[in-house]
KOLKOLZA-224631 format. One record per residue (C-alpha): residue in one letter; x, y, z. Coordinates in steps of 0.5 Angstrom, whole numbers, plus 500, padded with zeros to 3 digits. Layout:
PT rest   X   Y   Z
PT    A   X   Y   Z
...
This chain:
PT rest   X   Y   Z
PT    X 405 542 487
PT    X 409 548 483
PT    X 410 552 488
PT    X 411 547 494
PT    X 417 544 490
PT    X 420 551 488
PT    X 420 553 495
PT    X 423 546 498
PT    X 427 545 493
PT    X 431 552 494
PT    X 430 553 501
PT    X 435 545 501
PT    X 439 548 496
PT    X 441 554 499
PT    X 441 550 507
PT    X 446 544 503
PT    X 450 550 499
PT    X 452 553 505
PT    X 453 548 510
PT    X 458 544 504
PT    X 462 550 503
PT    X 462 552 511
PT    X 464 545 512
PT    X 470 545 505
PT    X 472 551 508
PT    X 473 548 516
PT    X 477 543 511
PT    X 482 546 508
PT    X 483 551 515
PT    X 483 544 519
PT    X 489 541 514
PT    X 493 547 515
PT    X 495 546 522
PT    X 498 539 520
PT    X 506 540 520
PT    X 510 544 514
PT    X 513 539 509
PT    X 520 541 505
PT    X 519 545 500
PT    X 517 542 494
PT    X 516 535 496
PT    X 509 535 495
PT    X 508 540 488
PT    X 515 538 485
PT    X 512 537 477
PT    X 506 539 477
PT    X 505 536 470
PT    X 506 530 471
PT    X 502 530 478
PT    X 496 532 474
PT    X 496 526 468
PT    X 497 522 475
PT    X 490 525 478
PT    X 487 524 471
PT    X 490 516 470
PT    X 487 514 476
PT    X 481 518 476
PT    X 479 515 469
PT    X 484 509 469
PT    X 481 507 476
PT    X 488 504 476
PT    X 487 501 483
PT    X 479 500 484
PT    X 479 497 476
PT    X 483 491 479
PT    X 478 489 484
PT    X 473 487 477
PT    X 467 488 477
PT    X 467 493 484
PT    X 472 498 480
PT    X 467 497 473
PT    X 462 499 479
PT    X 465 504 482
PT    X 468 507 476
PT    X 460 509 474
PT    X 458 512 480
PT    X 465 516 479
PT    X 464 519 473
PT    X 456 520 473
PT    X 457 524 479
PT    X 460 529 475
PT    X 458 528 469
PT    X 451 527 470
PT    X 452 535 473
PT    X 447 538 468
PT    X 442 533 470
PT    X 441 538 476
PT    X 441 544 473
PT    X 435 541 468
PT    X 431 539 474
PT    X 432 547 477
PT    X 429 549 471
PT    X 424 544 470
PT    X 421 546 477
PT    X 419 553 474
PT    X 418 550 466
PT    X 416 542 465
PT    X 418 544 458
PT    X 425 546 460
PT    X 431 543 456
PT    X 437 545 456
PT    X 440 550 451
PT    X 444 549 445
PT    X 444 540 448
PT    X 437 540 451
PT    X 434 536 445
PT    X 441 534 441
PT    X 441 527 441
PT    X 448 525 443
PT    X 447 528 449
PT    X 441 525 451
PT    X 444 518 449
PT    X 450 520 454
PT    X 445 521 459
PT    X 441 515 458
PT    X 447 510 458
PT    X 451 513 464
PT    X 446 515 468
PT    X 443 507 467
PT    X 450 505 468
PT    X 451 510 474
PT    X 445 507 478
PT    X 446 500 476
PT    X 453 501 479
PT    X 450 503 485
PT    X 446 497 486
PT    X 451 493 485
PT    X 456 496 490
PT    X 450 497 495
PT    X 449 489 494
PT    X 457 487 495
PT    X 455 490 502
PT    X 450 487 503
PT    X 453 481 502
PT    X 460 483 506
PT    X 457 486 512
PT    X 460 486 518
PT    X 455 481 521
PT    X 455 476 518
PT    X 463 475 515
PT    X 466 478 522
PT    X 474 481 520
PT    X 474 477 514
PT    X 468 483 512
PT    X 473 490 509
PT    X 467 493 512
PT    X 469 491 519
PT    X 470 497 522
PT    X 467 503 517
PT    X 461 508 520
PT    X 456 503 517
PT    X 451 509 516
PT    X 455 514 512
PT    X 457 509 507
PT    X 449 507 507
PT    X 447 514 507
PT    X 451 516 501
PT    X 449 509 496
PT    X 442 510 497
PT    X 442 517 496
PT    X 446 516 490
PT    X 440 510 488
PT    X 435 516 489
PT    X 438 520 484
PT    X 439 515 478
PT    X 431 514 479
PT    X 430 520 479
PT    X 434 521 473
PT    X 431 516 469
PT    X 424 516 472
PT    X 425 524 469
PT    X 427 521 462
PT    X 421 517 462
PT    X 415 523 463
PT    X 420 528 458
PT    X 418 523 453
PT    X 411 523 454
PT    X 410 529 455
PT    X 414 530 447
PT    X 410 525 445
PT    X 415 520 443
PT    X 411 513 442
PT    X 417 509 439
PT    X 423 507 441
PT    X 429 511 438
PT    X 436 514 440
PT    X 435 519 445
PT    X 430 514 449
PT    X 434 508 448
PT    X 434 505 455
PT    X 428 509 458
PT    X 423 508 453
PT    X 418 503 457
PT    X 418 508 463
PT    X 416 513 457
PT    X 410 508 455
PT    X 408 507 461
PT    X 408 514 462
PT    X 403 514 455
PT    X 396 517 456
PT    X 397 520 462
PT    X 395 528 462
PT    X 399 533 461
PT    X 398 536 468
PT    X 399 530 470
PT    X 406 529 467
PT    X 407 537 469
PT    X 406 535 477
PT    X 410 529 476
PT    X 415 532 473
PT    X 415 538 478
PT    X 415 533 484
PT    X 421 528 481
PT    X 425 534 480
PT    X 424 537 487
PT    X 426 530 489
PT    X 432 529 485
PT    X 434 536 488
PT    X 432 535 495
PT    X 436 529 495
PT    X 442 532 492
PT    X 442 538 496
PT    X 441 534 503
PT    X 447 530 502
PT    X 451 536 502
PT    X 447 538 508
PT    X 450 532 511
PT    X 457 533 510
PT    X 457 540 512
PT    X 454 537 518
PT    X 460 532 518
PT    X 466 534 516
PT    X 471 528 517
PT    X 465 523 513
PT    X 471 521 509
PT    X 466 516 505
PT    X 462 522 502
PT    X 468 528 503
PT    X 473 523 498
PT    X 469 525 492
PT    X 473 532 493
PT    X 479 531 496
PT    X 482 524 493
PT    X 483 529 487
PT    X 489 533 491
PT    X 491 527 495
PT    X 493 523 489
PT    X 496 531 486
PT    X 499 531 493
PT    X 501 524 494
PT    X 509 523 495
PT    X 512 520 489
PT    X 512 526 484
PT    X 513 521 478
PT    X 506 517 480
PT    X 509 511 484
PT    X 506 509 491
PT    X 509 511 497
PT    X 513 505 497
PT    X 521 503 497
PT    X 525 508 501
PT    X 522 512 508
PT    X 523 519 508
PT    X 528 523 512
PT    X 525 525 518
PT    X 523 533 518
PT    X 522 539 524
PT    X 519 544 521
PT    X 519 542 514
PT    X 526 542 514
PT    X 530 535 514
PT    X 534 533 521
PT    X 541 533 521
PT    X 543 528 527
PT    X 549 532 527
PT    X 548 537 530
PT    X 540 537 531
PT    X 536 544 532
PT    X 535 545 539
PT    X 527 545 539
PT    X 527 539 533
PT    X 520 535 534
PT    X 523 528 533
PT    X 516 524 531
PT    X 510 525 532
PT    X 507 525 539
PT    X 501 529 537
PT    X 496 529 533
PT    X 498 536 530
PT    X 505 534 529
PT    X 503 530 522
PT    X 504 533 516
PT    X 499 538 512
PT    X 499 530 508
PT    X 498 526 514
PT    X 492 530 516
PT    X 490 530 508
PT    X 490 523 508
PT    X 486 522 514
PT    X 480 526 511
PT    X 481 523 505
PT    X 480 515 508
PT    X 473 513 504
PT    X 473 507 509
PT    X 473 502 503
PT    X 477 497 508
PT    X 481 495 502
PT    X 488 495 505
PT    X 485 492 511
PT    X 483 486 507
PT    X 490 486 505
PT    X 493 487 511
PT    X 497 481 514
PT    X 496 484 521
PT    X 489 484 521
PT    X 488 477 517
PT    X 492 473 523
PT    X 488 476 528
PT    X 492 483 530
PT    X 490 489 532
PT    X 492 492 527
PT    X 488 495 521
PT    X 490 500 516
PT    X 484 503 516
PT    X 482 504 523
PT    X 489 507 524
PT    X 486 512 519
PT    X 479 513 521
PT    X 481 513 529
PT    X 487 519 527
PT    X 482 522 523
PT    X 476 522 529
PT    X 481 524 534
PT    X 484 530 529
PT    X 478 533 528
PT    X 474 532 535
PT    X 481 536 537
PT    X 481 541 533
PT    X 477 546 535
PT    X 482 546 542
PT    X 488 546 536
PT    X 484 551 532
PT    X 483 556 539
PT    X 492 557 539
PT    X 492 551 544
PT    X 497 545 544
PT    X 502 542 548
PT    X 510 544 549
PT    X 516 539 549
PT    X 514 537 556
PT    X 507 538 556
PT    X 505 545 558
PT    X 500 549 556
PT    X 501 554 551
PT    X 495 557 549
PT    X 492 562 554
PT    X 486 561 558
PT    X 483 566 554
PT    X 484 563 548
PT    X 480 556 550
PT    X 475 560 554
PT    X 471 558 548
PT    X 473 550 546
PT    X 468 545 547
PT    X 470 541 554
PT    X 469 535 548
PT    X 474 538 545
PT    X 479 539 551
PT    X 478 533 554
PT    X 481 531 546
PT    X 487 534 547
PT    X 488 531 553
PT    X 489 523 550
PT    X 495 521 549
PT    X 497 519 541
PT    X 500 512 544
PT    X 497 509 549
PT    X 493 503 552
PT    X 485 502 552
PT    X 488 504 561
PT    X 491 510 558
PT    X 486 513 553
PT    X 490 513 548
PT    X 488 514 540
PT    X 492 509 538
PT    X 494 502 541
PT    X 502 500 542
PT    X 499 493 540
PT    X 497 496 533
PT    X 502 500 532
PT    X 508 495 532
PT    X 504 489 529
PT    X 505 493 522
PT    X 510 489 517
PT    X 511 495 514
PT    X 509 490 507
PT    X 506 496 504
PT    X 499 492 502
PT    X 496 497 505
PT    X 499 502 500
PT    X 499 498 494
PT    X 491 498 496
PT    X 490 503 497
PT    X 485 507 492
PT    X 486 514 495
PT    X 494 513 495
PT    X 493 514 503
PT    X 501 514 506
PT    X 500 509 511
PT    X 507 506 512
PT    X 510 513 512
PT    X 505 515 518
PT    X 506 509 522
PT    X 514 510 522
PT    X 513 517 525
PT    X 510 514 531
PT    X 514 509 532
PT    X 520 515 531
PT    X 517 518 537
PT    X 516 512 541
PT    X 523 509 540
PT    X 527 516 540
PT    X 524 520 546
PT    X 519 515 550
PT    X 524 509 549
PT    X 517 505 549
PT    X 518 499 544
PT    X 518 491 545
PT    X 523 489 548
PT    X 526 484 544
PT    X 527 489 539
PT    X 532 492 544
PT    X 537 486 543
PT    X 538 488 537
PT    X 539 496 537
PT    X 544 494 542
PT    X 547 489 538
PT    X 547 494 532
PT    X 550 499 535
PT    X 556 494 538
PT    X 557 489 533
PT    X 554 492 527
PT    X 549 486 526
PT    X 543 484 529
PT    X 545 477 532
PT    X 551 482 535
PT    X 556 477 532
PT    X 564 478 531
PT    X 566 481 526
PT    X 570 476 522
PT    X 565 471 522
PT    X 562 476 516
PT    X 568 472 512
PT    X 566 464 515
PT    X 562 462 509
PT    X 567 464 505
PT    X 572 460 508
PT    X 566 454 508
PT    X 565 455 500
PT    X 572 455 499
PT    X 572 448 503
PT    X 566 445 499
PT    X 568 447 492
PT    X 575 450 491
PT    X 572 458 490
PT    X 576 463 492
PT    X 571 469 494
PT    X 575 476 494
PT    X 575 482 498
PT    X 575 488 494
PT    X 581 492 495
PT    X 585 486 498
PT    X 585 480 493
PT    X 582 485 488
PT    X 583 491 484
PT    X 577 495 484
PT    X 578 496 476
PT    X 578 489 475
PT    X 571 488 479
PT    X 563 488 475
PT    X 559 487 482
PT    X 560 489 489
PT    X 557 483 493
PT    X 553 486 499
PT    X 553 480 502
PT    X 549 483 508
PT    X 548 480 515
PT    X 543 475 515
PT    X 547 473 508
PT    X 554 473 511
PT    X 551 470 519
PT    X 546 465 519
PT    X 545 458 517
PT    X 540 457 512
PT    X 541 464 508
PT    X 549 463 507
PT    X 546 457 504
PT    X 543 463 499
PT    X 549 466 499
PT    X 554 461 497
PT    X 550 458 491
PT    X 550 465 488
PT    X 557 466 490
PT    X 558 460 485
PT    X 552 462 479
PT    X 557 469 479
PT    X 564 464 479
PT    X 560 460 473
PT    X 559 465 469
PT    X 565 468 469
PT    X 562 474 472
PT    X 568 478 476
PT    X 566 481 483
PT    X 568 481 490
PT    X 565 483 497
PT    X 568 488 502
PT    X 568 482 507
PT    X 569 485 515
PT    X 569 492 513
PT    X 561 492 511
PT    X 556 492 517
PT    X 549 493 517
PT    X 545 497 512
PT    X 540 500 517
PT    X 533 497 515
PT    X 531 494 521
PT    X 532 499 526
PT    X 529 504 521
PT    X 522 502 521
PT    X 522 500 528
PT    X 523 508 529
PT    X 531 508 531
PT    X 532 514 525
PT    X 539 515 529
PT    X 542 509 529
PT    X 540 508 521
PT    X 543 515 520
PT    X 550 512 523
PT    X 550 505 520
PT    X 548 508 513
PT    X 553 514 514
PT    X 559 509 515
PT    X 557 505 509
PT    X 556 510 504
PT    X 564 512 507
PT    X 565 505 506
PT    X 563 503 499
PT    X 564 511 496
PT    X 572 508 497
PT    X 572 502 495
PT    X 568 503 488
PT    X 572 509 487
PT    X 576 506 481
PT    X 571 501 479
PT    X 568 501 473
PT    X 562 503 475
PT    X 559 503 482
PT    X 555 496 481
PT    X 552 493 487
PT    X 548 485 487
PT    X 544 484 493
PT    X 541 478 496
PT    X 537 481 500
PT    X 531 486 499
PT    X 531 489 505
PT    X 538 491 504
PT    X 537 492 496
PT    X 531 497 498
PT    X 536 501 503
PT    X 542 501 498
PT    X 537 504 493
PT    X 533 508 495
PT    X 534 510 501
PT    X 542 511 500
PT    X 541 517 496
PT    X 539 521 502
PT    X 545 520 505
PT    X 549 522 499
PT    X 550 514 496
PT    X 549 513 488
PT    X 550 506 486
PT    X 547 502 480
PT    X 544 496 485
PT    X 540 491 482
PT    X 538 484 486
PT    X 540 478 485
PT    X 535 475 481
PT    X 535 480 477
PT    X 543 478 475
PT    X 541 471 475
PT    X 536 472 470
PT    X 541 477 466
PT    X 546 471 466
PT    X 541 466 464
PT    X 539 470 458
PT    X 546 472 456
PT    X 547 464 456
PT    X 553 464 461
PT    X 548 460 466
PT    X 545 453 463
PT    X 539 450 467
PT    X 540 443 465
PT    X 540 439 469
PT    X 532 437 471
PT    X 530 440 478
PT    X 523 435 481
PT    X 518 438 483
PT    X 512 441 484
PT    X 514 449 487
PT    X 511 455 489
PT    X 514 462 490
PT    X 513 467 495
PT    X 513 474 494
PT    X 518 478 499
PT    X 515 484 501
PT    X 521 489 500
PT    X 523 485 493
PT    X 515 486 490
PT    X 511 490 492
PT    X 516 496 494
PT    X 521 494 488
PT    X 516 492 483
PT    X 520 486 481
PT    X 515 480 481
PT    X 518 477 474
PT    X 526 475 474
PT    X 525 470 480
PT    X 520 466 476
PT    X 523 466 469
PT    X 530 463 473
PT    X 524 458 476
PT    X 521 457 469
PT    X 528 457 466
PT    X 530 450 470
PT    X 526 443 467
PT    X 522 439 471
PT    X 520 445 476
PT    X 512 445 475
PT    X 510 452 478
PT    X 504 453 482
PT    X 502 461 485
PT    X 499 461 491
PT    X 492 465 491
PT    X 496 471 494
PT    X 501 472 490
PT    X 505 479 486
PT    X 502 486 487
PT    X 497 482 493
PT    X 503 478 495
PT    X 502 476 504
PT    X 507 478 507
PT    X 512 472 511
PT    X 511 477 518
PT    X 519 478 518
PT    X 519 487 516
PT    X 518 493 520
PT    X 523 490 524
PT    X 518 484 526
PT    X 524 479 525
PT    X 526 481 532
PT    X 520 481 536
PT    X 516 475 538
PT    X 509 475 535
PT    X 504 474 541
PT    X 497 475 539
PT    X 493 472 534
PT    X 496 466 528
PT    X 503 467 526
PT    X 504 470 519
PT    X 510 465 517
PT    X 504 460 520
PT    X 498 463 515
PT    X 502 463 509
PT    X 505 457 509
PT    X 498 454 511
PT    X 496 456 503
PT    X 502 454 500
PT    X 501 448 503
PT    X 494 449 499
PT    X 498 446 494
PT    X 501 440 496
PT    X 508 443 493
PT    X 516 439 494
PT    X 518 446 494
PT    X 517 452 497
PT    X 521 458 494
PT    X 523 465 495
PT    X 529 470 493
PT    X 530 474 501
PT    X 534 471 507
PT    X 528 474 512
PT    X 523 470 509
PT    X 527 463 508
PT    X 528 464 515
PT    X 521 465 517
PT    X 518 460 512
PT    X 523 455 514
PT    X 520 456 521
PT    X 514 455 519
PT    X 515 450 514
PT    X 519 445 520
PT    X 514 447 525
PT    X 508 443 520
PT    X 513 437 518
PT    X 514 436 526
PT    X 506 436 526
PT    X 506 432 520
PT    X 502 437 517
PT    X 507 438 511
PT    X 510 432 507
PT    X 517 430 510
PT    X 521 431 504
PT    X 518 439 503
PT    X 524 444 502
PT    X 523 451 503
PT    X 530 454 498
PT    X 532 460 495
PT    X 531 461 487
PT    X 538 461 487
PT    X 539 454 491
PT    X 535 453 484
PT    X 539 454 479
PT    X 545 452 481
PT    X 542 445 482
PT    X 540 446 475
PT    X 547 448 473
PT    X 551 444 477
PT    X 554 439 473
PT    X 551 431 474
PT    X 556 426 478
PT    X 559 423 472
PT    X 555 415 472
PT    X 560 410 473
PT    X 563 407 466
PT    X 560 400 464
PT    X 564 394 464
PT    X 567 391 457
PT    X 563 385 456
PT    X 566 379 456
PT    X 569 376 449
PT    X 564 371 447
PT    X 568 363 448
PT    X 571 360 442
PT    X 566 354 440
């Protein structure tokens, strides 16, 4: 049995020691061929990367908030380094059962550690092999995060890692019985029944038992790693070891996901300049080998946990789209075509071939045939990905938030439609509308310039308030805030409702602003995520020009949004264009003012009210606490949050562009999100973004005029909130003098 165990469990070793490593090798070979990123984009900080790999690692920052998966997981996490020692045991007691390691063989905290991690390691595992068992994809059908993930990989590697933590504790047990150990004390403080079943056997007997579990422990490791060698794109197994340097690696240096602003788009690894653009610059990704060394990093590292597509407001209303098959399908495509891109092949910009005959003599014809799909295209056309998939993403960053590995989905997502709108011009053609009414009107609903100034006009009627312009009516030394109005807020009905009530809260709390009128235009965040990086670098050129002049004189470059969308553009995407401002959103003024007392919510505001995270406020700017301290701060409201709600917050449906494109597959998004405030049986239906008051409302009427939601429900903006609180109450009319008593 010695000898057998000895020889089967070597031969594995060495078979999965070179397969793993081949295959680690054919990793790394195959993540270089991705495109180069600007340099030091990606190592910039190198300590502060580290202590992110290391907080998330043993934080389990975002698996921890699953509950007890991320308690699971982190078990099976740490026991699969940690519990390393246990398999050079195992090797030395093939030739020895006796063996123990040196020095901390019999030491006892030792083997108290391995005891408990490696108990908690296989009941971790059983755990999660459960949550799947109950979750397939069979029984739940897209609600399962599982739907969709390569079910006997996933499998393969739970119940591998279940063999081993019995091998370990079966292990555990005959090493007390062959010690002797006939009570229960520390070193055996879990496995001691199994040592007093293993009692009264004999010494030969355990010997065999022990040259038997050790080889099995070691068989099952080893043909583990021989079935990764074997499949290199098995993300599930392969994460273990690349999560590591995709989180080092990941786009924010500081820590952060990669939400908020997009990156400027890169040729070569060298940021485009639209101006005068080089001749041979790659505008997207239209192959596969296009995405950055980061991008095919990613794709490797996609452990198919499903829980971005849990997350995703596409794929929980019926779209095509998942987060996580986008990834699997780039990674399946990328690996399956790269033996024809590692052989020197690929395609020029009109298609030809620039490898030799000589050098793809040699390439599988699978792998040809690869290379010959087009990354964009229909089921017809054989395409990797579908347009349906790719222009049913809300750019929300749900996925992003989720994600546990820090995929960049949204980054990758945005480079194909660069491509598909700036060279193919294959887009939704509604979206088209909107582009050409940028480009002319400088707003989306292609409306003249001088209607930016009409609710100023109308609120100046309805109150008396006269809003300046800066540089007109005021001096910019005399300005505190820069009023960025922006189009939805300067042009549509139910916004400018929004826009006039903060206008008043401003006027009442004596805070001195303006608003730069007919000279602002569109920020660019629209345009931008549907993939027209041209036309964002133009409009935001011109707003930066526009706004570095007017704040020229003024105190500080202060900037107040009501918008996300444009709060997110001004802040973080304006820095690539060379504009710096201090930009706060409006909540977050509101909520100053409120602290400062220059705003007194006192009136009481009715009602039963729950708030909507907008995407582009929450989860990409991580402010989830102003908006409710000003709804709290308003008596009579009785806040209820919906069940998803902050970090897993749904989405309204209106970004990525999506605002301007009609949704015709599966359940509207603005229709699935008020279908669960209506949950609640609310008066009131809150947010603190234009896009989502308008998608909201939509839904909202929609369900009034089916009777599905009660007639007197508004959908209104925090700051409608708060001036109706603040506003001073009609004056009740004075009391008659009763009548003087008659003379008796």
């Amino acid at each position: 049995m010695q000898l057998a165990a000895i020889v089967i469990s070597l031969v594995t070793t060495l078979v999965g020691t070179a397969l793993a490593a081949r295959a680690a090798l054919y990793i790394y070979t195959f993540v270089k061929l991705g495109a180069d990123v600007p340099a030091g984009t990606r190592t910039g900080n190198p300590v502060q990367r580290v202590k992110t790999v290391a907080k998330e690692f043993l934080g389990h920052t975002r698996m921890i908030t699953w509950g007890v998966v991320g308690v699971a997981h982190w078990f099976v996490a740490v026991g699969f380094f940690t519990l390393i020692l246990t398999l050079v045991t195992a090797f030395g007691q093939l030739f020895d059962a006796n063996y123990a390691l040196p020095v901390i063989g019999h030491w006892a905290p030792y083997l108290v550690f391995e005891e408990l991690v490696g108990t908690l390691t296989t009941l971790g595992i059983l755990t999660l092999i459960v949550i799947r068992l109950l979750s397939l994809p069979g029984r739940a059908g897209r609600k399962s995060r599982f739907a969709g993930s390569i079910a006997w990989q996933a499998f393969f590697v739970e119940y591998v890692i279940l063999g081993i933590g019995i091998c370990i504790l079966v292990l555990r047990g005959l090493e007390g019985a062959l010690e002797g150990v006939n009570h229960y004390e520390a070193s055996y403080f879990i496995t001691y029944p199994l040592v007093k079943a293993f009692s009264g056997t004999s010494v030969g007997t355990l010997h065999t038992l022990i040259y038997l579990f050790a080889m099995l422990k070691i068989t099952i490791s080893f043909s583990w790693a021989t079935t990764i060698g074997l499949n290199p794109s098995m993300g599930v197994a392969w994460h273990r070891f690349l999560a590591f340097f995709n989180i080092y690696f990941k786009r924010e240096e500081d820590g952060d996901v990669a939400l908020g602003e997009l990156r400027p788009m890169t040729s070569g690894g060298t940021p485009i300049d639209f101006e005068d653009p080089a001749d041979d610059a790659v505008f997207g990704v239209s192959q596969v080998e296009q995405f950055s060394w980061k991008g095919l990093l990613d794709f490797s590292t996609c452990t198919e946990c499903g829980r971005c597509q849990s997350q995703c407001p596409a794929w929980n209303t019926g779209k095509p789209l998942s987060p996580k098959l986008l990834i699997m399908n780039l990674r399946e495509h990328a690996y399956a075509k790269a033996p024809y891109l590692l052989a020197g092949g690929g395609k020029d910009a009109e298609g030809n071939e620039i490898a030799t005959a000589e050098q793809l003599a040699n390439v599988p014809a699978a792998a040809l045939a690869e290379a010959e799909r087009p990354l964009i295209g229909t089921a017809e056309e054989n395409g990797v990905i579908d347009p349906d998939v790719l222009w049913s993403c809300t750019t929300c960053g749900a996925c992003v938030e989720q994600c546990p590995v820090d995929i960049e989905h949204i980054d990758h997502i945005v480079d194909m439609r660069r491509y598909q709108v700036m060279i193919e011009s294959s887009f939704p053609t509604e979206a088209g509308t909107m582009l050409k009414n940028l480009e002319n009107k400088g707003n989306p609903w292609g409306m003249a310039t001088k209607a930016r100034l009409d609710w100023v006009k109308e609120l100046k009627k309805e109150t008396g308030i006269e809003v300046p312009v800066i540089g007109e009516d005021i001096d910019p030394t005399e300005v505190e805030y820069l009023y960025w109005v922006g189009c939805a807020g300067a042009l549509e009905d139910r916004a400018k409702k929004t826009t006039k009530a903060f206008a008043e809260l401003l006027h009442t709390a004596g805070v001195k602003f303006a608003i730069l009128g007919k000279e602002e235009t569109c920020t660019g965040d629209s345009p931008r995520r549907l993939g027209n990086e041209f036309l964002f670098q133009m409009l935001g050129a011109q707003n930066v020009e526009t706004l570095n002049t007017a704040l020229e004189d003024a105190p500080a470059k202060r900037i107040v949004a009501t918008c996300p969308h444009c709060f997110n553009t001004l802040a973080n995407e304006y820095p690539q264009l060379g504009g710096r401002f201090e930009v706060i959103h409006h909540t977050q003024l509101l909520q100053h003012l409120i602290d400062e007392g220059k705003l007194v919510p006192v009136n009481p505001v009715e009602g039963l009210i729950t708030y909507h995270d907008p995407c582009y406020l929450g989860r990409h700017n991580k402010v989830y606490t102003p908006p409710r301290e000003i709804i709290s701060a308003v008596p009579g409201l009785r806040n209820e949050e919906m069940h998803r709600h902050k970090e897993r917050g749904f989405c309204c449906g209106a970004g990525g562009a999506r605002m301007w494109m009609e949704e015709r597959i599966g359940k509207r998004i603005n229709t699935e999100r008020v279908d669960e405030a209506l949950s609640l049986n609310p008066d009131i239906i809150s947010t603190a973004c234009p896009f989502c008051l308008v998608m909201l409302s939509d839904s909202a009427n929609g369900k009034k005029s089916e009777g599905a939601a009660k007639e007197n429900l508004r959908v209104v903006d925090v700051a409608q909130l708060l001036l109706d609180s603040v506003k001073a109450l009609p004056g009740a009319p004075a009391e008659e003098p009763a009548p003087e008593p008659a003379n008796s």
